[in-house]
DSSP file (Angstrom, degrees, kcal/mol; ACC not computed):
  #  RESIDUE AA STRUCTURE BP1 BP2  ACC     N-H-->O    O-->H-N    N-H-->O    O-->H-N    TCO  KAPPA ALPHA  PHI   PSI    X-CA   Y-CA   Z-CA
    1    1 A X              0   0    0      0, 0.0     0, 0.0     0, 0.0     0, 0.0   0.000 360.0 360.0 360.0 134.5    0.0    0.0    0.0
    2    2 A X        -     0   0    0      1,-0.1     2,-0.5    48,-0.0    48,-0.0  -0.042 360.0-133.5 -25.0 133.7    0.8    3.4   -1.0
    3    3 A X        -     0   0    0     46,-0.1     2,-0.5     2,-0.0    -1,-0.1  -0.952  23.7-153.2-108.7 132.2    1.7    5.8    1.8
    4    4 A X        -     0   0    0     -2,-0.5     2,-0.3     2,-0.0    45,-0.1  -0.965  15.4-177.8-114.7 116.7   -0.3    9.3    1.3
    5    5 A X        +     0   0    0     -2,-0.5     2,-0.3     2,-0.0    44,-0.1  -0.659  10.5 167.1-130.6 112.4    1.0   12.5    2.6
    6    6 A X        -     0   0    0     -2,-0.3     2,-0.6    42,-0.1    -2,-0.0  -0.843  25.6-146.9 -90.7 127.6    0.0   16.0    2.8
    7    7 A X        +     0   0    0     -2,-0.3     2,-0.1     0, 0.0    -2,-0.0  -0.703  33.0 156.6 -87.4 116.4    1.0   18.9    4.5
    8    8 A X        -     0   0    0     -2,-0.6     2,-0.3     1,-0.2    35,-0.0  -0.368  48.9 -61.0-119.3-153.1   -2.3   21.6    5.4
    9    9 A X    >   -     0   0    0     -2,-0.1     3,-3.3     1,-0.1    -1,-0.2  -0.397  50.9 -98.4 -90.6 148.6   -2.5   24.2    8.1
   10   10 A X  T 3  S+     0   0    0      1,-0.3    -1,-0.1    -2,-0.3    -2,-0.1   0.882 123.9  43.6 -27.1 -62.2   -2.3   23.8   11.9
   11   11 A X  T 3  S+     0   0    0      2,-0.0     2,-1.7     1,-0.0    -1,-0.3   0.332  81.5 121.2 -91.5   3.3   -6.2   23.8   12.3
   12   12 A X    <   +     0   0    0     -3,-3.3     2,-0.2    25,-0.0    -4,-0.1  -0.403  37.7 175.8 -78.4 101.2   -6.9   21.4    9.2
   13   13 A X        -     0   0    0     -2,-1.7    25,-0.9     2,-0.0     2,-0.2  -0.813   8.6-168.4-103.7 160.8   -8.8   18.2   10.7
   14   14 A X  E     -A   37   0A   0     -2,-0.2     2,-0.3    23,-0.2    23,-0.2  -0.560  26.9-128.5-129.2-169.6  -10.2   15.5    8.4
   15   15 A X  E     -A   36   0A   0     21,-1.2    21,-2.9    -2,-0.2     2,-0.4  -0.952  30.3-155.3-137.0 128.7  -12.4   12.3    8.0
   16   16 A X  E     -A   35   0A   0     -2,-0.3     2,-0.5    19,-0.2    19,-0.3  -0.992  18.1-174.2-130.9 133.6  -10.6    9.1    6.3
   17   17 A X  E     +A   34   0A   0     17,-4.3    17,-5.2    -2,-0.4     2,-0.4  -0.981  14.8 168.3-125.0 109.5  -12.3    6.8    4.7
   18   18 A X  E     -A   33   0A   0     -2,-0.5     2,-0.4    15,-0.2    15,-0.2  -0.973  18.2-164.5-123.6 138.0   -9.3    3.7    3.8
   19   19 A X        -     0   0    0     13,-0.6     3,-0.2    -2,-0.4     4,-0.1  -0.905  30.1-158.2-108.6 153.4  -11.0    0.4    2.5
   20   20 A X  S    S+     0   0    0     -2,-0.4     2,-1.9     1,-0.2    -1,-0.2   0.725  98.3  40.4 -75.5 -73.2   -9.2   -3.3    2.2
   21   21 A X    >>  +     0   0    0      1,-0.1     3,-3.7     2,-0.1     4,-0.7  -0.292  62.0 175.3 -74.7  89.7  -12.5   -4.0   -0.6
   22   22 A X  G >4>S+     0   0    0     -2,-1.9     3,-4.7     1,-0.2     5,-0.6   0.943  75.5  74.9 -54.2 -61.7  -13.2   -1.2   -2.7
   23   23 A X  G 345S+     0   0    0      1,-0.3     3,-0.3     3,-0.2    -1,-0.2   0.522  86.4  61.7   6.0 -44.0  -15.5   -3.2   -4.4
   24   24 A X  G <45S+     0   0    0     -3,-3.7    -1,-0.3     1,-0.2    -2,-0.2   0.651 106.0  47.7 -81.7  -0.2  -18.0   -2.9   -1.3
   25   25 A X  T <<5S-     0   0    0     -3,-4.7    -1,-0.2    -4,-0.7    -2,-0.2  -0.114 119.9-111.6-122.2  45.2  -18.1    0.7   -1.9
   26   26 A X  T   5S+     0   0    0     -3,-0.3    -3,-0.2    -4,-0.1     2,-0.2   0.900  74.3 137.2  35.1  31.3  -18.7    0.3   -5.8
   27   27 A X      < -     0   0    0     -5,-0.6    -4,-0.2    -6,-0.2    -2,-0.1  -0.643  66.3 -87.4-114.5-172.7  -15.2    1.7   -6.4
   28   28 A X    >   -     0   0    0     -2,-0.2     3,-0.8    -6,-0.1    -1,-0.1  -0.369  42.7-119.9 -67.1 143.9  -12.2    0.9   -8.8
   29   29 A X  T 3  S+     0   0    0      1,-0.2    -1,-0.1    -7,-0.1    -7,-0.1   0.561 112.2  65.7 -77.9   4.9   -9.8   -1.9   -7.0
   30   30 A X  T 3  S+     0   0    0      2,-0.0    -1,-0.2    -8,-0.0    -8,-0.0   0.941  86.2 101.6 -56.0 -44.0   -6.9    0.6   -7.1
   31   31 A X    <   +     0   0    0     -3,-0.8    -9,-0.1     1,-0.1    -8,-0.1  -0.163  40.2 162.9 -58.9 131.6   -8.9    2.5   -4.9
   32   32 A X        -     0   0    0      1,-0.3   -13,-0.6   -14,-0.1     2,-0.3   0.134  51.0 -48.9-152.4  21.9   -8.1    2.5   -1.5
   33   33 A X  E     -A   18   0A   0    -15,-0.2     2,-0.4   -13,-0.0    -1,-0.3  -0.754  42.9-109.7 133.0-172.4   -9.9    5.5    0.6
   34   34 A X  E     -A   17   0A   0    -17,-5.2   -17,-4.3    -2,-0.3     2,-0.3  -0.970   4.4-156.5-152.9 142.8  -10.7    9.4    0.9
   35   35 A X  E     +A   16   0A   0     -2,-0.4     8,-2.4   -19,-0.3     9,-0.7  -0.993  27.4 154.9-176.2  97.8   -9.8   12.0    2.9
   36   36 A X  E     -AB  15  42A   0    -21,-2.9   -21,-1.2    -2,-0.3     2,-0.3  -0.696  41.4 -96.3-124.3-170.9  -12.4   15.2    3.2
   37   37 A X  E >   -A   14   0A   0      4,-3.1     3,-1.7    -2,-0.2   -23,-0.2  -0.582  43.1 -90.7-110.4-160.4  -12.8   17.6    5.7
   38   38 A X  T 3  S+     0   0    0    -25,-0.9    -1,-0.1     1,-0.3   -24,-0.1   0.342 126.4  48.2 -99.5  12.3  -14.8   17.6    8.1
   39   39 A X  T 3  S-     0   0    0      2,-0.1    -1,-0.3     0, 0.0   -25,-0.0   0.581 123.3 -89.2-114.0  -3.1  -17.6   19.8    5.8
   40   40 A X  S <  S+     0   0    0     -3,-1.7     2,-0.3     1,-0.3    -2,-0.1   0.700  83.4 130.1 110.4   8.9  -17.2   17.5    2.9
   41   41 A X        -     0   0    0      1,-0.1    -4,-3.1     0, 0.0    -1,-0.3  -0.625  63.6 -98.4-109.9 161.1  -14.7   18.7    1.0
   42   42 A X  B     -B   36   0A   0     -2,-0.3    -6,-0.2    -6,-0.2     3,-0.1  -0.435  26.8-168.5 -64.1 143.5  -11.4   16.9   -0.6
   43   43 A X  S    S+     0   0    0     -8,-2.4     2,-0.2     1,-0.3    -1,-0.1   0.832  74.9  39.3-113.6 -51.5   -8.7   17.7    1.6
   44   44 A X  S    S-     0   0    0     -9,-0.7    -1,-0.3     1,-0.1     2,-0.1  -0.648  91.2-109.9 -90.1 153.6   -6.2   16.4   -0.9
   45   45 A X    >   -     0   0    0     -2,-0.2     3,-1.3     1,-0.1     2,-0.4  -0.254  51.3 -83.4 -57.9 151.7   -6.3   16.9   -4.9
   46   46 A X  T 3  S+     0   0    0      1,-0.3    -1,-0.1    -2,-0.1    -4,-0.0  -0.563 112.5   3.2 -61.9 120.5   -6.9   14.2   -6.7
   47   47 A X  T >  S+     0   0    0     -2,-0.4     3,-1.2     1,-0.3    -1,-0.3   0.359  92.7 143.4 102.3  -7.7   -3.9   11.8   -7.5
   48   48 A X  T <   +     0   0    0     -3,-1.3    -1,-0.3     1,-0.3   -42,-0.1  -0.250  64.4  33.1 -90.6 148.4   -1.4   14.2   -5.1
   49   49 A X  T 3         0   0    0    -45,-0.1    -1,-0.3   -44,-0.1   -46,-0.1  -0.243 360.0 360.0 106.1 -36.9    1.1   12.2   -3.2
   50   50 A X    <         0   0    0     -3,-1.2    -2,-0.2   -48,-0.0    -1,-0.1   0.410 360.0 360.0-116.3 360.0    1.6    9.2   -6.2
C-alpha cells in the first residue's frame, strides 16, 4: 500500500475513509480510501502524493 502525505494548516482536521475492498463501496480496486474535511470537501487533490 501506497503511503499518502499532505501537508495543510495547523487547524486542518479531516475524515478518512481507507477500504481493504473497494469493491464494497462500488469503487475501482486501485482504490483504496478518501480524505475530506470535516464539511465535505477533498482535503487532498486528486492523484497528489503518487
Amino acid at each position: 500500500m501506497d503511503d499518502i502525505c499532505g501537508e495543510r494548516n495547523v487547524g486542518s482536521r479531516a475524515v478518512v475513509l481507507m477500504a481493504r475492498n473497494p469493491a464494497r463501496f462500488g469503487a475501482p480496486d486501485s482504490w483504496r480510501g478518501t480524505v475530506h474535511t470535516r464539511t465535505g470537501r477533498p482535503l487532498l487533490r486528486e492523484g497528489h502524493g503518487r
